[in-house]
DSSP file (Angstrom, degrees, kcal/mol; ACC not computed):
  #  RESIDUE AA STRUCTURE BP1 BP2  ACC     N-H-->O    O-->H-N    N-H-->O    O-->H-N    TCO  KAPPA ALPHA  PHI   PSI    X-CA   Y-CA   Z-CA
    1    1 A X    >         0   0    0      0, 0.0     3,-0.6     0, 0.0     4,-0.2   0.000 360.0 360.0 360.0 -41.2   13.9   20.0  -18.0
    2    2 A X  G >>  +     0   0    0      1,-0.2     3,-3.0     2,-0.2     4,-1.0   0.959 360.0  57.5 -36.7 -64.5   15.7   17.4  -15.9
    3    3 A X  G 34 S+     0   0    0      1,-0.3    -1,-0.2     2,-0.2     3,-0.1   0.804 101.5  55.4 -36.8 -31.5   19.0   19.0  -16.2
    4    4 A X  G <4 S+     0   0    0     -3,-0.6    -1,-0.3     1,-0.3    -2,-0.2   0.503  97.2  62.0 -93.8   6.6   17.9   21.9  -15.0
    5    5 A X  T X4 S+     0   0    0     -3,-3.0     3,-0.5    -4,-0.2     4,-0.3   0.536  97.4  61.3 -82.9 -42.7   16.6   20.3  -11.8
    6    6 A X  T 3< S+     0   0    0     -4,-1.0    -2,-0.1     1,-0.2    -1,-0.1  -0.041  76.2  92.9 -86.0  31.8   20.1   19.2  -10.8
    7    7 A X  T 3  S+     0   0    0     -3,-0.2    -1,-0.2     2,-0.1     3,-0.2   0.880  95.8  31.2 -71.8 -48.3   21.1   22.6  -10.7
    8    8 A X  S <  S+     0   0    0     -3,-0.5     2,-0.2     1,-0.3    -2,-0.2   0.324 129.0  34.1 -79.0 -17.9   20.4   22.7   -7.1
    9    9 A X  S    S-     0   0    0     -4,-0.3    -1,-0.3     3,-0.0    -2,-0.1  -0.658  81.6-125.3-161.9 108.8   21.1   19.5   -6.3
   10   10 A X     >  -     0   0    0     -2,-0.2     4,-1.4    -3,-0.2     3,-0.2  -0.077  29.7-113.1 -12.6 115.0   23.6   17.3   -7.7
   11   11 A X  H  > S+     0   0    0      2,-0.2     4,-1.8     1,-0.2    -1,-0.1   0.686 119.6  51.9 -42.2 -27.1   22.4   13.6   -9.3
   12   12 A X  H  > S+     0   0    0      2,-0.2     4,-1.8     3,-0.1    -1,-0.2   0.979 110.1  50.2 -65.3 -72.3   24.5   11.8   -6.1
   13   13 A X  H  > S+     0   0    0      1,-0.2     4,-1.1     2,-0.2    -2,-0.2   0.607 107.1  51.9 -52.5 -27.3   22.6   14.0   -3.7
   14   14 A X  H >X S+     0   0    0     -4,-1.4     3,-3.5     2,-0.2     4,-2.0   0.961 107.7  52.1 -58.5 -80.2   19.5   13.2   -5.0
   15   15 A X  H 3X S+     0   0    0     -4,-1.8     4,-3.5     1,-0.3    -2,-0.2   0.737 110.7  45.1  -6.5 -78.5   20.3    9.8   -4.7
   16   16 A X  H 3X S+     0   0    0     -4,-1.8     4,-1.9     1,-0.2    -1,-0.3   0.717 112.5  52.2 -52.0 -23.0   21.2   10.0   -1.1
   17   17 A X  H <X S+     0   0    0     -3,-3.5     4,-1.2    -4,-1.1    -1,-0.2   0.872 114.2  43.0 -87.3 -35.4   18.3   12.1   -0.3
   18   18 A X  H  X S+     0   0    0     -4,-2.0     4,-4.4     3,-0.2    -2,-0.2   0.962 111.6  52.6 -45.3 -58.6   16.0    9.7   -1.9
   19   19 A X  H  X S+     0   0    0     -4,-3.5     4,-1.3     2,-0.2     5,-0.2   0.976 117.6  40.0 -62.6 -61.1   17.7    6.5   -0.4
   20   20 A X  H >X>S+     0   0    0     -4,-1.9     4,-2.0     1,-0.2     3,-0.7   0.988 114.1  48.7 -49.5 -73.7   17.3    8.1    3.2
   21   21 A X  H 3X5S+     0   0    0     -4,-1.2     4,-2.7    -5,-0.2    -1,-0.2   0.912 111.1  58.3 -32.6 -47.2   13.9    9.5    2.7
   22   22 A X  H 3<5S+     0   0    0     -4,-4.4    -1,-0.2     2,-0.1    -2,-0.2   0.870 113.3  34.5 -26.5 -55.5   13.1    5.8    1.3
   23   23 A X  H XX5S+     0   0    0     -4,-1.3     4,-3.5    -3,-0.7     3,-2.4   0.937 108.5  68.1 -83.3 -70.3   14.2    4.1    4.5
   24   24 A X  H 3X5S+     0   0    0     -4,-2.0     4,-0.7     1,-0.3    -3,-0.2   0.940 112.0  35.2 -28.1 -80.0   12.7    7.2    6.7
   25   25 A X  H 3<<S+     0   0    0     -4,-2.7    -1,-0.3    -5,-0.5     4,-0.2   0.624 111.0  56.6 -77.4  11.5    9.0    6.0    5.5
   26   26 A X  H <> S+     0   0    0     -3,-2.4     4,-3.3    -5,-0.2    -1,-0.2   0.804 111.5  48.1 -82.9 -48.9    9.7    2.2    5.4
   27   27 A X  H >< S+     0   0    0     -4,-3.5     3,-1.4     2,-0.2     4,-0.3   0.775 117.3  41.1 -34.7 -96.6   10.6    3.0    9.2
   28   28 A X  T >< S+     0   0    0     -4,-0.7     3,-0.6     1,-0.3     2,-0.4   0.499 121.3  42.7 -27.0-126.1    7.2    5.2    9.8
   29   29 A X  T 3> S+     0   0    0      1,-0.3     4,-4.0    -4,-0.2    -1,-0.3   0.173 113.9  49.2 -50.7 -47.9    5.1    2.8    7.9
   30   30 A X  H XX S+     0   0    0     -4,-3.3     4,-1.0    -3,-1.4     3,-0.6   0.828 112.2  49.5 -58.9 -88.2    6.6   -0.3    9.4
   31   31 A X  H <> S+     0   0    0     -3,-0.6     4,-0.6     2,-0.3    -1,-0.2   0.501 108.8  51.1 105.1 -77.6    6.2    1.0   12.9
   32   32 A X  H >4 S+     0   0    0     -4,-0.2     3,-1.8     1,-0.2    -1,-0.3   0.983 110.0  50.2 -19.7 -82.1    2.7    2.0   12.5
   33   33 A X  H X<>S+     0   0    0     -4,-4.0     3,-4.9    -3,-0.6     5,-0.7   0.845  96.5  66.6 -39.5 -56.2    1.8   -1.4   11.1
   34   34 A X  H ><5S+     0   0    0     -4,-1.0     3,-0.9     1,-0.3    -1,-0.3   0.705  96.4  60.6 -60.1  -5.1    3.4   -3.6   13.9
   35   35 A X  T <<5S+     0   0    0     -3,-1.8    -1,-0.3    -4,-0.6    -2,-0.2   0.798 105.4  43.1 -84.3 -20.6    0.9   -2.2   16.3
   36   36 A X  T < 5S-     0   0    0     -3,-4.9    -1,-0.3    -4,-0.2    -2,-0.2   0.180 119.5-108.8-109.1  23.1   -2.1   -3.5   14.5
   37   37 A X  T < 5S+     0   0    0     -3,-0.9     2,-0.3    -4,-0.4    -3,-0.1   0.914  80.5 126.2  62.8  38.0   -0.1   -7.1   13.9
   38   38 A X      < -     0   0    0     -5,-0.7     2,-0.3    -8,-0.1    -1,-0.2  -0.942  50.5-151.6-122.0 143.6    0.3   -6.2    9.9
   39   39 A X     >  -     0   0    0     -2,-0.3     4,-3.0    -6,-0.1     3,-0.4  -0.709  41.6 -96.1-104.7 169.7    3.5   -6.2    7.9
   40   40 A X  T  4 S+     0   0    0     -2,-0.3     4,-0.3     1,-0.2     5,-0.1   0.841 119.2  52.1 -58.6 -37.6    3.6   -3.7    4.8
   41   41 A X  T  > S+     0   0    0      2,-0.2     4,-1.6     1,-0.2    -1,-0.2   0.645 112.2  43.4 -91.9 -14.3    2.5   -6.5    2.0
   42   42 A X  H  > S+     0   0    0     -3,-0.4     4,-2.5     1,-0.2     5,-0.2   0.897 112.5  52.0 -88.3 -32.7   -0.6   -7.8    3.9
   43   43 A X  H  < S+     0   0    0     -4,-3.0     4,-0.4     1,-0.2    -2,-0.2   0.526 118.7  42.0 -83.4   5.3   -1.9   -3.8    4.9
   44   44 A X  H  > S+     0   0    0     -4,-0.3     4,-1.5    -5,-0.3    -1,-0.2   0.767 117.8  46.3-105.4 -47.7   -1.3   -3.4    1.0
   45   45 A X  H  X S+     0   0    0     -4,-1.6     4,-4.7     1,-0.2     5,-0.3   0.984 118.7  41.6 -18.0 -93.3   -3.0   -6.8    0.4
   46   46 A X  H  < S+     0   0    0     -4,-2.5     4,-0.3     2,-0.3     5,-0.3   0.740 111.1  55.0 -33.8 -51.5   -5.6   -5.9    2.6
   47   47 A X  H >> S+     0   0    0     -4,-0.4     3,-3.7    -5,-0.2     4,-2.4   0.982 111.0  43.2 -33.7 -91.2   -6.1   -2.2    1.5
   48   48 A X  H 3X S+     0   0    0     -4,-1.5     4,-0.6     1,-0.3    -2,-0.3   0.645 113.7  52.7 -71.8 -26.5   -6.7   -2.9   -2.1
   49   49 A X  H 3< S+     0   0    0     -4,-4.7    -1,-0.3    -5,-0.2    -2,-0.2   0.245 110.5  48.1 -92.9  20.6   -9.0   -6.0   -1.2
   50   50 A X  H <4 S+     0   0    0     -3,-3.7     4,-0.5    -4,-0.3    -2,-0.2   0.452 112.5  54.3-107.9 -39.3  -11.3   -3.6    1.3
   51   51 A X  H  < S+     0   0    0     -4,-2.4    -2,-0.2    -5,-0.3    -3,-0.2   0.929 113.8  39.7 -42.1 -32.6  -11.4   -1.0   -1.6
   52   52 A X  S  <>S+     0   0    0     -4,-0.6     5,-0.8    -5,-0.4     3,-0.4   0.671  88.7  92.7-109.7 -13.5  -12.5   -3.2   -3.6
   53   53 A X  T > 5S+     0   0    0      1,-0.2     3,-7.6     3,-0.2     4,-0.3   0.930  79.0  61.3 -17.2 -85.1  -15.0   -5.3   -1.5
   54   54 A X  T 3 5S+     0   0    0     -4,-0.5    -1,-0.2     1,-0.4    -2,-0.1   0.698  97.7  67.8 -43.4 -26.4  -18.3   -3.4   -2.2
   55   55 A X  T 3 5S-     0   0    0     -3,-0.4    -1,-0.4    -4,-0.2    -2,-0.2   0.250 131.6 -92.0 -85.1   6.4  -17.5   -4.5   -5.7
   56   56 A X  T < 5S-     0   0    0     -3,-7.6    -3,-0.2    44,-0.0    -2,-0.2   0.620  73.8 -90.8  94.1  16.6  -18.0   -8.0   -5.0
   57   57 A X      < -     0   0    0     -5,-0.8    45,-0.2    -4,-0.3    -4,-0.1   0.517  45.6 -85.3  65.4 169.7  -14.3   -8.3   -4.3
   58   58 A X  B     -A  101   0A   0     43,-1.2    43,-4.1    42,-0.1     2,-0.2  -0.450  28.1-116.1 -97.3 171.5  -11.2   -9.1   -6.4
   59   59 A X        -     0   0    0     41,-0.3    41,-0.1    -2,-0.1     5,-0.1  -0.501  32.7-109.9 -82.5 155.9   -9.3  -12.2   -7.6
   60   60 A X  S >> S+     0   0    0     39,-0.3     4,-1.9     2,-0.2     3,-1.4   0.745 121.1  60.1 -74.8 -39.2   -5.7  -13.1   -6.7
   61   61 A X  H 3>>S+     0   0    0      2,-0.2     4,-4.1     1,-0.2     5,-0.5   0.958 102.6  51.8 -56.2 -76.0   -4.7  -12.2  -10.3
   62   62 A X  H 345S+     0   0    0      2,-0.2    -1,-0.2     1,-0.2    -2,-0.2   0.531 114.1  45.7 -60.9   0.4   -6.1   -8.4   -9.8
   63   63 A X  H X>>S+     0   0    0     -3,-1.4     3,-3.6     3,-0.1     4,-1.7   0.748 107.5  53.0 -84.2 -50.2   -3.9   -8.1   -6.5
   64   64 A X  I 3X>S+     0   0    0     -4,-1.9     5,-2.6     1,-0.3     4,-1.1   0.823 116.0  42.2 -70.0 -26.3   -0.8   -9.6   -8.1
   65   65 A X  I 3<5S+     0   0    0     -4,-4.1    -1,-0.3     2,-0.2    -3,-0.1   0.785 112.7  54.1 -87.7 -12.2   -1.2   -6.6  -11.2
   66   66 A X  I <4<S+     0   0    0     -3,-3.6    -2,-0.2    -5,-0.5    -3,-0.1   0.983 119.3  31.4 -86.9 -41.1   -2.0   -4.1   -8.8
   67   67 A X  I  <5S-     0   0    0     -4,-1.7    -3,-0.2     1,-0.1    -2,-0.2   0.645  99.3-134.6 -66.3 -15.4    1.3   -5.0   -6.9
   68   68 A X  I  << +     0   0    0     -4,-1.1     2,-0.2    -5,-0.5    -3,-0.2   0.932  67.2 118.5  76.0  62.3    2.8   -5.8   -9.8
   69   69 A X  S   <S-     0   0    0     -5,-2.6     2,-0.3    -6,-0.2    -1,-0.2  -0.636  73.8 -80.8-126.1-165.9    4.2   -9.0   -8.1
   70   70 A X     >  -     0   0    0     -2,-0.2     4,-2.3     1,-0.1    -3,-0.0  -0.847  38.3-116.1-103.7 160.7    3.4  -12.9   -9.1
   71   71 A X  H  > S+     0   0    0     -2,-0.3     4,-3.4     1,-0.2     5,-0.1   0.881 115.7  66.1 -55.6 -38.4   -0.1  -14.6   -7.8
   72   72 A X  H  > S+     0   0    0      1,-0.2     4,-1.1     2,-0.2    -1,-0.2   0.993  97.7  47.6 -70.0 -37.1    2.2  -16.8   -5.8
   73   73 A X  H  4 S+     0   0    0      1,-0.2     4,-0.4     2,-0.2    -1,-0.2   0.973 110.2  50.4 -26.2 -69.3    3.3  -14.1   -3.9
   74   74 A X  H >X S+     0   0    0     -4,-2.3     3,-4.3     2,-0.1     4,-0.6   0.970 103.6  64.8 -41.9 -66.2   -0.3  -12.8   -3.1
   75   75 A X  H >X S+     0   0    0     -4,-3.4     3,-3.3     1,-0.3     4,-1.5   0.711 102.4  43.8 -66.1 -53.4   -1.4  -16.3   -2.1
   76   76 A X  H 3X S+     0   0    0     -4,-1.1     4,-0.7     1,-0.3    -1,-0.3   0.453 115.9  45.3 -31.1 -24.4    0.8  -16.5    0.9
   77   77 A X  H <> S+     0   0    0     -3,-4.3     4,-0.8    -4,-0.4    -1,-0.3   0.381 114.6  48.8-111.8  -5.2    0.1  -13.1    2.1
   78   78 A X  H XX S+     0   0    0     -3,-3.3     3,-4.9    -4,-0.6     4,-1.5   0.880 106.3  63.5 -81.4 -70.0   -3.8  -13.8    1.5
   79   79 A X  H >X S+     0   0    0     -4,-1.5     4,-1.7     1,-0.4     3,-0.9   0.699 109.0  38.0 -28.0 -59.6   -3.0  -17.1    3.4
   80   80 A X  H 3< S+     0   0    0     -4,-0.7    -1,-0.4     1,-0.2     4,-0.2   0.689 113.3  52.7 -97.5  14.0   -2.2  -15.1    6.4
   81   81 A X  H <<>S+     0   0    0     -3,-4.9     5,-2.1    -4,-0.8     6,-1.4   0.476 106.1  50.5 -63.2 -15.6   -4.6  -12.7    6.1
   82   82 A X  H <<5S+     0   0    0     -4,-1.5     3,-0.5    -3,-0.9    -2,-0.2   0.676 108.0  58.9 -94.2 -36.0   -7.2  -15.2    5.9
   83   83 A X  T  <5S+     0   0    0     -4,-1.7    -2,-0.2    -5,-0.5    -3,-0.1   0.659 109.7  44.6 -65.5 -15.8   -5.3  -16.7    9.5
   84   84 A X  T   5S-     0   0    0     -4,-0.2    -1,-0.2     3,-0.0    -2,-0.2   0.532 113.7-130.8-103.2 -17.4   -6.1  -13.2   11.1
   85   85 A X  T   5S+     0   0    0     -3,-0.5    -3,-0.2     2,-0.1    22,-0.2   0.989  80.9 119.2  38.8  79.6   -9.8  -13.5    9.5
   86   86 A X  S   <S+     0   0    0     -5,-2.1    18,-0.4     1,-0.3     2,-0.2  -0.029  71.3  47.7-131.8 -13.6   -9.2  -10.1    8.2
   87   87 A X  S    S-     0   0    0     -6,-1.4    -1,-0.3    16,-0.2     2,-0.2  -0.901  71.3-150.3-129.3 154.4   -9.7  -11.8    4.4
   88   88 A X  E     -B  102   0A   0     14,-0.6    14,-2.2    -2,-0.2     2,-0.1  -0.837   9.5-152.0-156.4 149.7  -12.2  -14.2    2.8
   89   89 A X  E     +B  101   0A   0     12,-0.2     2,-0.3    -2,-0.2    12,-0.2  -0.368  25.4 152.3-124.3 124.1  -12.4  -16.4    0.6
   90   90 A X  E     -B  100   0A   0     10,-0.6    10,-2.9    -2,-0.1     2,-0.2  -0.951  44.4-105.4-151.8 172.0  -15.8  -17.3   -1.5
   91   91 A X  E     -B   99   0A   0      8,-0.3     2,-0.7    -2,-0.3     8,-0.2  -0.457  47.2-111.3 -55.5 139.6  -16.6  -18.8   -5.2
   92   92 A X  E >   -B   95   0A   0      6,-1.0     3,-2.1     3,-0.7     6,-0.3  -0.810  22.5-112.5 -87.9 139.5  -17.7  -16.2   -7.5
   93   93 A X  T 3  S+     0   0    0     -2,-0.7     2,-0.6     1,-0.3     3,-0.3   0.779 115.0  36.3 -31.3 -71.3  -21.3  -16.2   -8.5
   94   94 A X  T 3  S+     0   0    0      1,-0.2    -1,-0.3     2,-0.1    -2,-0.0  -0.285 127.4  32.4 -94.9  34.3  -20.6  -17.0  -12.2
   95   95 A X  E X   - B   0  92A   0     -3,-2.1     3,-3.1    -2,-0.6     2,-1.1  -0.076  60.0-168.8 171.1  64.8  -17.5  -19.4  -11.8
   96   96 A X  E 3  S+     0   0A   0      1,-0.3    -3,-0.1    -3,-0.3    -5,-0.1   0.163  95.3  54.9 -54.7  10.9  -17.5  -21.6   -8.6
   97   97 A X  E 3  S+     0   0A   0     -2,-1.1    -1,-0.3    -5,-0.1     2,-0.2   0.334  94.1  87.0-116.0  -8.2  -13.7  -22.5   -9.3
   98   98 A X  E <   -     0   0A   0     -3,-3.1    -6,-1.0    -6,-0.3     2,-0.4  -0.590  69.7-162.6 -64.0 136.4  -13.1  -18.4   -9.3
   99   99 A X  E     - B   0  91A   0     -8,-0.2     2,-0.3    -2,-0.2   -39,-0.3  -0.997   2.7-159.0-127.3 151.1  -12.5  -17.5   -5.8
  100  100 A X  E     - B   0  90A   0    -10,-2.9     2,-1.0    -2,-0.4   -10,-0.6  -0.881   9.7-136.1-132.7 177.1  -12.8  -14.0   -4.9
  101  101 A X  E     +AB  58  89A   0    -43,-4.1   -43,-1.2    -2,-0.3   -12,-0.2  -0.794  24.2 168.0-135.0 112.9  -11.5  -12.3   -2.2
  102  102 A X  E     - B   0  88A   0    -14,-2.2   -14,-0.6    -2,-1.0     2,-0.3  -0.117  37.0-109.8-103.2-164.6  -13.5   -9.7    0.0
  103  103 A X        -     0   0    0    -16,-0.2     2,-0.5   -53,-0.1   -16,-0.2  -0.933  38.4-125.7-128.3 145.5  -12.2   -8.1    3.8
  104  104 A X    >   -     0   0    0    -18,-0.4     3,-0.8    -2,-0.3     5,-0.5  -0.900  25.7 -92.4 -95.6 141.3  -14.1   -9.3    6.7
  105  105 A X  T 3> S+     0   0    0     -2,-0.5     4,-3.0     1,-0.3    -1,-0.1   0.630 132.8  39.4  -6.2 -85.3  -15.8   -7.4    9.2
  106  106 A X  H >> S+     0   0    0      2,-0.2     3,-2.4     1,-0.2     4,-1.5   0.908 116.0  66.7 -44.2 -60.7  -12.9   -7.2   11.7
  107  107 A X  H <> S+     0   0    0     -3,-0.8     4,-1.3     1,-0.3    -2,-0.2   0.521 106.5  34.8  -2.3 -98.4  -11.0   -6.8    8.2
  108  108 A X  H 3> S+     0   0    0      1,-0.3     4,-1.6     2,-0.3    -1,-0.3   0.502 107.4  62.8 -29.6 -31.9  -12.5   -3.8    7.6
  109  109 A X  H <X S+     0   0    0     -4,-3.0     4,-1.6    -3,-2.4     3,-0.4   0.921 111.8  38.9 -66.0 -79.8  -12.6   -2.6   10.9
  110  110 A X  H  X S+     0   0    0     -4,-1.5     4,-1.2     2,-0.2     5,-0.3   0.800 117.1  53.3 -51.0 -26.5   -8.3   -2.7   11.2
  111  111 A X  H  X S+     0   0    0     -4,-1.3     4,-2.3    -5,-0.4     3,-0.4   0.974 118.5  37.2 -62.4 -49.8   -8.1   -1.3    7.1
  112  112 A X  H  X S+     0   0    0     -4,-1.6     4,-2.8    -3,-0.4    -2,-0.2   0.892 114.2  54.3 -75.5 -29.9  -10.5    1.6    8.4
  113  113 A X  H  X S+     0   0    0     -4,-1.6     4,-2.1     1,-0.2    -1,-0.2   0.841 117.0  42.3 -91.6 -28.0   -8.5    1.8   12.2
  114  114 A X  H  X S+     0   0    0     -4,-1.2     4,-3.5    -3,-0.4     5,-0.4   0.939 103.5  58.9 -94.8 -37.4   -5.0    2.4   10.0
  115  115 A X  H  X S+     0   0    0     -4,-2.3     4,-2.8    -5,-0.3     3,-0.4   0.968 109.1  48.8 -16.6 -68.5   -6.1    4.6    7.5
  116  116 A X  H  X S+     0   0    0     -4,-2.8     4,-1.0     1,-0.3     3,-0.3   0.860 111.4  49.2 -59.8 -45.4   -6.9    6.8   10.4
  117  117 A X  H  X S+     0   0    0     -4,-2.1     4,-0.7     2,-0.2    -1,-0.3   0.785 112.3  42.7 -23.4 -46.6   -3.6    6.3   12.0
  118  118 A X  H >X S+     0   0    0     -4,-3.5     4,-2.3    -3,-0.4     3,-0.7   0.919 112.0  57.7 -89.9 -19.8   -1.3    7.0    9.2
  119  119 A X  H 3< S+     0   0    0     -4,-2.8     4,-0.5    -5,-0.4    -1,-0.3   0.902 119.7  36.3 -58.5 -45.5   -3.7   10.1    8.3
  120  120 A X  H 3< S+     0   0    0     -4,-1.0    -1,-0.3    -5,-0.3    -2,-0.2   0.252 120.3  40.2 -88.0 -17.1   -2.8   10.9   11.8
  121  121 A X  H X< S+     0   0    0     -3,-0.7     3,-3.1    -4,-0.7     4,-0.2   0.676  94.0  88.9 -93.8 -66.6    0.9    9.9   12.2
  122  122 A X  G >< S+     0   0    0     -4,-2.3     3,-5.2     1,-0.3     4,-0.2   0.428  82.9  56.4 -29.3 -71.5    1.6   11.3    8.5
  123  123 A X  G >> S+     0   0    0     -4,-0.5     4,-2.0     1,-0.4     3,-0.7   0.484  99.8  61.1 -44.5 -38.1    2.5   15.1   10.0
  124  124 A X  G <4 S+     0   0    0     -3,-3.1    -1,-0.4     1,-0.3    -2,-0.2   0.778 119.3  28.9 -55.6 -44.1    5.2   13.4   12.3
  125  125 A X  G <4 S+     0   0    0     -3,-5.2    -1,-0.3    -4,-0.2    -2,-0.3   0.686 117.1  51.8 -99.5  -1.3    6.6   12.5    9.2
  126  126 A X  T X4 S+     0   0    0     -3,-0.7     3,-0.9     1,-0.3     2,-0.4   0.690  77.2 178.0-113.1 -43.6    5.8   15.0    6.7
  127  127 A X  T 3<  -     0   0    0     -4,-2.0    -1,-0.3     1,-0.2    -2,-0.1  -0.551  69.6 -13.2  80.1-131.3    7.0   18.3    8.9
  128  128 A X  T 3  S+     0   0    0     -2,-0.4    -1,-0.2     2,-0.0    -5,-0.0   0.111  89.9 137.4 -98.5  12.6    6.6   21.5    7.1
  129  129 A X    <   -     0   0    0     -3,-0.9     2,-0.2    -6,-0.2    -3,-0.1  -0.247  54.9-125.7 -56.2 126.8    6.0   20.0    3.9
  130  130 A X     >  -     0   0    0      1,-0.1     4,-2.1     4,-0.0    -1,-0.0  -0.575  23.6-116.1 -83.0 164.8    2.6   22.3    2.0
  131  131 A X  H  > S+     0   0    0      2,-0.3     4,-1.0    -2,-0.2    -1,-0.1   0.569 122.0  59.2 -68.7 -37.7   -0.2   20.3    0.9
  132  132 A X  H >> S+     0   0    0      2,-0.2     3,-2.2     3,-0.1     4,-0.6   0.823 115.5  46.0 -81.8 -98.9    0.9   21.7   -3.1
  133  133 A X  H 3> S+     0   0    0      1,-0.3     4,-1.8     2,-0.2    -2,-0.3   0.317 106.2  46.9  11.0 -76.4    4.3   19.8   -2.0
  134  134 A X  H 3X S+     0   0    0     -4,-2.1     4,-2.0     1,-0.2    -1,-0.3   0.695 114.8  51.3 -50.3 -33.2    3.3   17.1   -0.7
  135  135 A X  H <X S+     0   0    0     -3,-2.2     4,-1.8    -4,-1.0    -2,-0.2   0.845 106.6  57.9 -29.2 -63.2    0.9   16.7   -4.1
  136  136 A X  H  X S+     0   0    0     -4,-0.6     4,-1.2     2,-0.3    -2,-0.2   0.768 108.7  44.8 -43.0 -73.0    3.7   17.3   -6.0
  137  137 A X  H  X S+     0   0    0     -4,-1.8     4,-2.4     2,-0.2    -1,-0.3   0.808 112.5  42.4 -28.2 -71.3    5.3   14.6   -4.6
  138  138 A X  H  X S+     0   0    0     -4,-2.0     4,-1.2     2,-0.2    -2,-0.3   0.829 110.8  60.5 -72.2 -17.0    2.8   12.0   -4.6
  139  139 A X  H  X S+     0   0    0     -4,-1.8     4,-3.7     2,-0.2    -2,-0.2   0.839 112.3  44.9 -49.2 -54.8    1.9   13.3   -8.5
  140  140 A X  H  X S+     0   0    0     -4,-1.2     4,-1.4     2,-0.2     5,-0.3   0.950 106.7  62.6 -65.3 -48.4    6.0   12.3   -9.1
  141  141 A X  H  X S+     0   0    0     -4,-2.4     4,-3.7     1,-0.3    -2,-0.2   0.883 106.3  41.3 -43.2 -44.8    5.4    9.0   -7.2
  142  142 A X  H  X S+     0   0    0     -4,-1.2     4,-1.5     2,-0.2    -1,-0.3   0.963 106.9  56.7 -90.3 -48.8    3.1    7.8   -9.5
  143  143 A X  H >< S+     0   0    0     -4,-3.7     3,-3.5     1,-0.2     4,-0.3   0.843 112.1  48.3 -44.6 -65.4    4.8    8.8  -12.7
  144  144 A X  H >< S+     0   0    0     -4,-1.4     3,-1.0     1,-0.3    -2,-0.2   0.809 108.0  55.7 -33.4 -60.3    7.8    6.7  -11.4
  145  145 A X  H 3< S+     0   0    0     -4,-3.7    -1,-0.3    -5,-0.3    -3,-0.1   0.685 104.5  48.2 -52.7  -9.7    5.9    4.0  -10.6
  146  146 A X  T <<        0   0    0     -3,-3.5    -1,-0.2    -4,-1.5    -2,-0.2   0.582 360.0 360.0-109.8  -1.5    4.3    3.5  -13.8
  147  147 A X    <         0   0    0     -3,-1.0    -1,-0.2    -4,-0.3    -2,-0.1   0.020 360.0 360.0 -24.5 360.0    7.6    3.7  -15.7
């Protein structure tokens, strides 16, 4: 099935159209973010620990597999999320040397206030792209990422 996908467009050309398109939504995303005083690894920080809130919040360990990074990584970017008191910090109930890590109010407030932004920005970058397209897309995204 691959092959036949580079029928139409050469493995190079892919490339380049990937690499650009990459760059294109680091721009957009990046760009977004600076307005609400976030770089891309805290609003992903931040994301997955306002999901995840309501659930009595996550551990540093459960960011660092969902980014598929190391814990030291996380802590640094918790560390200034916690300086923005957009993150906090508490013992879990059943393990007082567990800390777990919830969004604060304002948190929550700036996770909810970009959502709505990039929901709202997206078209600018998206064009004429259909809704089965764009699906399509993020549907590919994820196989690749889990590779």
């Amino acid at each position: 099935m691959t092959k036949n996908v580079y029928d139409s467009m050469p493995p190079h050309r892919v490339s380049i159209v990937q690499s650009r398109a990459a760059r294109n939504i680091i721009e957009f995303r990046e760009d977004l973010l600076r307005d609400y005083g976030l770089t891309s690894p805290e609003w992903f920080v931040l994301g997955f620990v306002a999901s995840n809130t309501s659930a009595g919040g996550v551990k540093v360990g459960d960011i660092a597999t969902e980014l598929d990074v190391q814990s030291t990584y996380v802590t640094g970017t918790l560390r200034k999320l916690e300086t923005k008191d957009l993150i906090m910090l508490k013992a879990a109930p059943t393990d007082g040397r567990v800390r777990m890590i919830t969004v604060t109010k304002k948190g929550n407030a700036v996770f909810e206030a970009v959502e709505a932004e990039f929901i709202n920005q997206t078209p600018k970058l998206l064009g004429r792209a259909s809704d089965t397209a764009i699906r399509n897309y993020l549907a590919v995204l994820e196989i690749i990422s889990k590779n």
